[in-house]
Structures are given as structure tokens and as C-alpha cells.
C-alpha positions as CSV (number, residue, x, y, z in Angstrom):
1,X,0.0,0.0,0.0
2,X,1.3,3.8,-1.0
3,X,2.4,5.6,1.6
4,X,-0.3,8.5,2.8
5,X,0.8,9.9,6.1
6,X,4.6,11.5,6.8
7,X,6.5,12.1,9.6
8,X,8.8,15.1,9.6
9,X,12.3,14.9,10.7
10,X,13.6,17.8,10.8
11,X,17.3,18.8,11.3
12,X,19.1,21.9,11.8
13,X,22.8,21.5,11.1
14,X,25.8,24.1,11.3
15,X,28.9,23.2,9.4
16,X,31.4,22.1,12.9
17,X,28.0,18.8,13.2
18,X,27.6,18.3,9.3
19,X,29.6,15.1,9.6
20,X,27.4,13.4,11.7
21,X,24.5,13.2,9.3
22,X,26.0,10.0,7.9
23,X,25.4,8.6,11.0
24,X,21.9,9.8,11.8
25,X,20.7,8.8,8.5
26,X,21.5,5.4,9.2
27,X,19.4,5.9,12.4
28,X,16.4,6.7,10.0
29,X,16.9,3.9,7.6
30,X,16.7,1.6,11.0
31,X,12.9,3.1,11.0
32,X,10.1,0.5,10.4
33,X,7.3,2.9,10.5
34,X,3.3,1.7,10.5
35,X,1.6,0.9,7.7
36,X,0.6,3.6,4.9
37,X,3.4,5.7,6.8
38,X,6.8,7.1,5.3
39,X,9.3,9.7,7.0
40,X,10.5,13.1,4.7
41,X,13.8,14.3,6.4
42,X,14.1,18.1,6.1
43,X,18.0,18.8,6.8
44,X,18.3,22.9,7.0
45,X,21.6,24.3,7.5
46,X,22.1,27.1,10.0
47,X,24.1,29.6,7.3
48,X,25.1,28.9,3.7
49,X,28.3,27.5,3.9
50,X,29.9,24.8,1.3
51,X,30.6,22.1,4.2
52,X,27.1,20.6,5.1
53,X,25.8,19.6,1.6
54,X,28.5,17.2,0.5
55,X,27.3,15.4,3.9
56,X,23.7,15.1,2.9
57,X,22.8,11.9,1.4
58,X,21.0,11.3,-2.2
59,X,17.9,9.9,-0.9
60,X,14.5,11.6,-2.7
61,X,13.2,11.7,0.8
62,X,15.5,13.9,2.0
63,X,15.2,17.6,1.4
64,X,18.1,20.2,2.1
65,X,18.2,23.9,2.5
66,X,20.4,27.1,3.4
67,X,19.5,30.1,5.0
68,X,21.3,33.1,6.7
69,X,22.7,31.7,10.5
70,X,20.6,32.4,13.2
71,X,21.0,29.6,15.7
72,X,19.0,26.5,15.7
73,X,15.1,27.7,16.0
74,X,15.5,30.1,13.2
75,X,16.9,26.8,11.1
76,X,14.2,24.8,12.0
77,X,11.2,27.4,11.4
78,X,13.0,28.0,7.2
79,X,13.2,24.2,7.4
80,X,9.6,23.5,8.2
81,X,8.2,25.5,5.4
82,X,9.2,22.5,3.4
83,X,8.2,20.0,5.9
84,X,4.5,17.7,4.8
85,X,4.0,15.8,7.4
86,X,1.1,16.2,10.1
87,X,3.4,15.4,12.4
88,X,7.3,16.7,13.0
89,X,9.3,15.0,14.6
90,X,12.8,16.6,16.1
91,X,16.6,15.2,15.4
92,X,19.3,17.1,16.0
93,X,22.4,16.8,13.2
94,X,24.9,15.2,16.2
95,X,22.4,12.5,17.2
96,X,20.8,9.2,16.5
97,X,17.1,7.7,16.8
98,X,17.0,4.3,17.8
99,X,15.2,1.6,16.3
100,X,10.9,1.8,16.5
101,X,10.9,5.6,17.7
102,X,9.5,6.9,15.1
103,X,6.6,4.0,15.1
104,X,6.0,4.4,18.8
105,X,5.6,8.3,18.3
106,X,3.2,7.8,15.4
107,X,1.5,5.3,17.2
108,X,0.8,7.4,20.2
109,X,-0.4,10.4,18.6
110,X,-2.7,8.0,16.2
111,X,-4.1,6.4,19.2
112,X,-4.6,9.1,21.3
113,X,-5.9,12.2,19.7
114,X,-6.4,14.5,22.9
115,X,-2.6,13.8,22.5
116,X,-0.4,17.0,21.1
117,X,3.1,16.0,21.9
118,X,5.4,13.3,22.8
119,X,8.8,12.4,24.1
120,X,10.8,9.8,24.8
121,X,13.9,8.3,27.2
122,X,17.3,9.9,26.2
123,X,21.2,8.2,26.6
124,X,23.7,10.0,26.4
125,X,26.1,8.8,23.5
126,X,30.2,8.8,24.5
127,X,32.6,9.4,22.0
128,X,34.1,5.9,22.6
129,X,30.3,4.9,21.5
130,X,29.2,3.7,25.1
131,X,26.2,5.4,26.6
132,X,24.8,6.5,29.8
133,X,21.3,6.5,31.5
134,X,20.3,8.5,34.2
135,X,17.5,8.4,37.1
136,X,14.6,10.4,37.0
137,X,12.3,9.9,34.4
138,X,8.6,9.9,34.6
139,X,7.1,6.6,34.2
140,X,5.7,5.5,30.7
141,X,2.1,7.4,29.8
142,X,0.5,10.8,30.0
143,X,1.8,14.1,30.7
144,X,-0.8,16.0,32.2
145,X,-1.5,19.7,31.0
146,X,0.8,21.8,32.8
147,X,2.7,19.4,34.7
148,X,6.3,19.6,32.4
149,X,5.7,23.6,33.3
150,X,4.8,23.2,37.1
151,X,8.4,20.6,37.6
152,X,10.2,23.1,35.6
153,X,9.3,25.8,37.9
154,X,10.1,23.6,40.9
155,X,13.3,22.2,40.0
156,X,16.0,24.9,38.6
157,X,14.6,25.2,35.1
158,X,15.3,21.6,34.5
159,X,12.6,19.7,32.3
160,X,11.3,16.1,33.7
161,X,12.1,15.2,29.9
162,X,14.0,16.0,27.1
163,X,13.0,18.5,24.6
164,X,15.3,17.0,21.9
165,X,12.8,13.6,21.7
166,X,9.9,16.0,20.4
167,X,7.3,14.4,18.3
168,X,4.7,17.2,17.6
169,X,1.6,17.5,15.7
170,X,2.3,20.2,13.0
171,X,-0.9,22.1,13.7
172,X,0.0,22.8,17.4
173,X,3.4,23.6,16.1
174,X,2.6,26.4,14.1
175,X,-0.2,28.1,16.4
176,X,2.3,28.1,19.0
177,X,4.5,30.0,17.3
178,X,7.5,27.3,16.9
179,X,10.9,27.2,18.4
180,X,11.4,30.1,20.4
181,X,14.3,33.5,19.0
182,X,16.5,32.4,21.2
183,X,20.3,31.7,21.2
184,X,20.2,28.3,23.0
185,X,17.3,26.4,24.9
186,X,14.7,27.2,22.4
187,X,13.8,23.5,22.5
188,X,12.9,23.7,25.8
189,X,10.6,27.1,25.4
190,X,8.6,24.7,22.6
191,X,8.3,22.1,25.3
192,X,7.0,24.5,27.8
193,X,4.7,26.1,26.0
194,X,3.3,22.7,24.6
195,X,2.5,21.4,28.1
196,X,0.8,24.9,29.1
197,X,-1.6,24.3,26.7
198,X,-1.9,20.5,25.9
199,X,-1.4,17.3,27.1
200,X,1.8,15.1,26.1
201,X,3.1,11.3,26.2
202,X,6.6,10.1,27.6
203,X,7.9,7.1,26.0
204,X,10.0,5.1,28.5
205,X,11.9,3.4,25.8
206,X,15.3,5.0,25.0
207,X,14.1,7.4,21.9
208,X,17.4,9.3,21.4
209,X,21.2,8.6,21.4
210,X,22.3,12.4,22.6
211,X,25.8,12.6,21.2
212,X,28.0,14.3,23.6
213,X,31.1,16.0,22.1
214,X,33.2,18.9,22.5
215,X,31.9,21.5,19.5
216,X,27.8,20.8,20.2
217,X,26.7,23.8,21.4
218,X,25.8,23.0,25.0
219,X,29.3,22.7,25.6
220,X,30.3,26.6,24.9
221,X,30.5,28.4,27.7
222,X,28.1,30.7,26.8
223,X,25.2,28.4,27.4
224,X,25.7,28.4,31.1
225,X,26.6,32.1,31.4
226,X,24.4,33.5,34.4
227,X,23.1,36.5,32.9
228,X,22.2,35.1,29.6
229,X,20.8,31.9,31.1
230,X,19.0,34.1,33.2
231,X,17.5,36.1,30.8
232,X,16.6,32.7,28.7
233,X,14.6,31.2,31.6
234,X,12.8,34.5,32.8
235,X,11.4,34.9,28.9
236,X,10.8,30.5,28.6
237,X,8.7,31.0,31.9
238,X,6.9,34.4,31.1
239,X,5.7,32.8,27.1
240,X,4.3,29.6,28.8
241,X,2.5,31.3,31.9
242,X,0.7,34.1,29.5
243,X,-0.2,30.7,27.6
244,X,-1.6,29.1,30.2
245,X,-3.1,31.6,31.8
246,X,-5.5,32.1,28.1
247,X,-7.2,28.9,29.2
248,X,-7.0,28.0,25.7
249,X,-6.7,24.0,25.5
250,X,-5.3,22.3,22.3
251,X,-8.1,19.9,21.1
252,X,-6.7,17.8,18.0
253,X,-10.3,15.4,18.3
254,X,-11.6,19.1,18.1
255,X,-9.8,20.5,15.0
256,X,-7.3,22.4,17.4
């Protein structure tokens, strides 16, 4: 049977990361997705330099793009105009999906539509290839309205799960405005946001191989500077309280 539903993957790479794309290509060609389901992968490179192309494999199902650098969310947002798919799923240039994640996040939000959003159990990936869990996670199932938001708020701006492993339907993406202008963390803005205003799914199954290495961006020292983190945090908080606070409840059973 032809494929009629995609899945978005969508990528934002900067030359120093391009050379990982071999690797999580691989990790989508693992994918066995549902019946009458295919994945598009939207790679969008953050600047228009000559290094990230000759990285991107010839597959018809994968799409590439430049556009002027503006950190990751602005990459993403000029990579989703191309994106089809009612759903988008997130995958960072360094890092690798394992086997069934995209099924289980298709299966979810197929199963479940008072669903808007779903994540999933990350290791961390050495670079001698080993990998490491840690303790913490929510167990397997719904993510209440509001509940990512209300840990967050309780626990030094740290997430009860990991914005990289988002699997988002494409409606809710766009009303909410996307990935949020900002120089790091605008993953985790999406993720707050999402929860103030819908309800999500955490997959207890590992759903991401988060590559550790010395150029990712996490690892520059400006991502931990106090005034900028600050800053980052107070504007995260303020966008996902005003969204709560509207009342307005993301319906996909209702049209949205």
C-alpha cells in the first residue's frame, strides 16, 4: 500500500556537526514505521556554507536547505516550510534515533488524539560509543496539561524530559509560534509552551542517542553564562504562563 501519512524529521545542522549526518541517516533507515506511513527528512543548515551539503545523502526523501545563520530555532522554522508531514518529529544533526521511535511516536499520537506532543527516554552517547542513562524519568504514559511547566518551575529550570525527543503535531506547532528567537534552549521554550496548553506522552523506551562532544553547542560556555541563562529562563517562563493563563486547551479530536 502507497504511503499516505509522513513524519517530519527535521534537522538543523551548522557546518562544525555536518559530519554526523551520515550517522543519523543510518538511524532513520533503522525506522520501520506503520503501515501507509513514510518519514521526509528536512535537513536545513544554519548559514550557507559549502561544508554541510557534500554530507547530505541522495535519498529523494530527503530535502536540504540554506538560509542566513541564526541559531538552531530560526533553522528549523526556514526548514519547516518544506516540511509535509502532520506530524514533526525533532533530530538534531549530532544524534541518533534508535530503532521503532519513530513507530512508537506515530502510534501514540494516532491512538490518542487528545494527545499534542510526545517524548521519549534519552542516553547520552560517549565518544568511545558507550552510553549512559540517568535516574529520574517519569514513568511510561500521559503528561498532564501543565505538569512539564509546574516541575520546571520547581526544580532549577530543568525539564522532567528531554526537549530533543519531540514528536509534535504540526498544527499545534505552528499556532504556537514554533521554536522560540532564542540563542540556545529554544527547544525547551517549545516544550513549555506545549505542556501549558496541551497534554503530552513520555515514552520510557530509550528514543534518542544524545551525542555528547566537545563543539555541540551546550558545551560553549556561553550556554551556562548567568546573565544570559537568566535572561533565557525569565522569557521561557513568562511565554508559557501568558499561555496558560489564556485557558486556551489544544483539542486535535476538536480540530485544534
Amino acid at each position: 500500500m502507497a504511503p499516505t501519512q509522513t513524519i517530519s524529521v527535521l534537522t538543523a545542522v551548522h557546518a562544525p556537526g555536518a559530519h554526523y549526518l551520515p550517522d543519523a541517516y543510518k538511524s532513520l533507515l533503522a525506522q520501520e514505521l506503520p503501515p501507509g506511513w513514510a518519514w521526509e527528512w528536512i535537513v536545513q543548515e544554519d548559514g550557507e556554507s559549502t561544508d554541510v551539503e557534500p554530507h547530505v545523502p541522495d535519498d529523494a526523501r530527503v530535502s536540504f536547505g540554506q538560509g542566513r545563520s541564526g541559531r538552531a530555532a530560526m533553522a528549523r522554522m526556514l526548514g519547516l516550510a518544506r516540511a509535509r508531514g502532520e506530524i514533526v518529529k525533532v533530530l538534531d544533526a549530532d544524534d541518533q534515533l534508535p530503532p521503532g521511535t519513530l513507530a512508537r511516536d506515530i502510534d501514540t499520537l494516532q491512538r490518542r488524539p487528545d494527545i499534542g506532543w510526545a517524548t521519549s527516554r534519552v542516553l547520552d552517547l560517549l565518544p568511545d560509543g558507550s552510553t549512559v542513562g540517568f535516574e529520574g524519568d517519569p514513568p511510561e504514559g500521559e503528561l498532564a496539561r501543565g505538569s512539564v511547566l509546574e516541575y520546571w518551575q520547581t526544580h532549577d529550570f530543568r525539564a522532567p524530559v528531554h526537549p530533543a525527543t519531540l514528536a509534535v503535531r504540526r498544527d499545534l506547532l505552528l499556532a504556537l509560534g514554533g521554536w522560540m528567537a532564542l540563542p540556545a534552549s529554544e527547544d525547551t521554550g517549545l516544550l513549555l509552551a506545549l505542556s501549558a496548553v496541551s497534554t503530552g506522552w513520555f515514552h520510557a523506551e530509550t528514543g534518542l542517542f544524545y551525542r555528547k562532544w566537545p563543539g555541540q553547542v551546550t558545551s560553549d560556555a556561553a550556554h551556562t553564562a548567568p546573565a544570559e541563562r537568566e535572561a533565557r529562563m525569565t522569557v521561557i517562563q513568562a511565554r508559557a504562563a501568558a499561555l496558560a493563563a489564556t485557558n486556551w486547551s489544544y483539542s486535535p479530536a476538536a480540530g485544534g
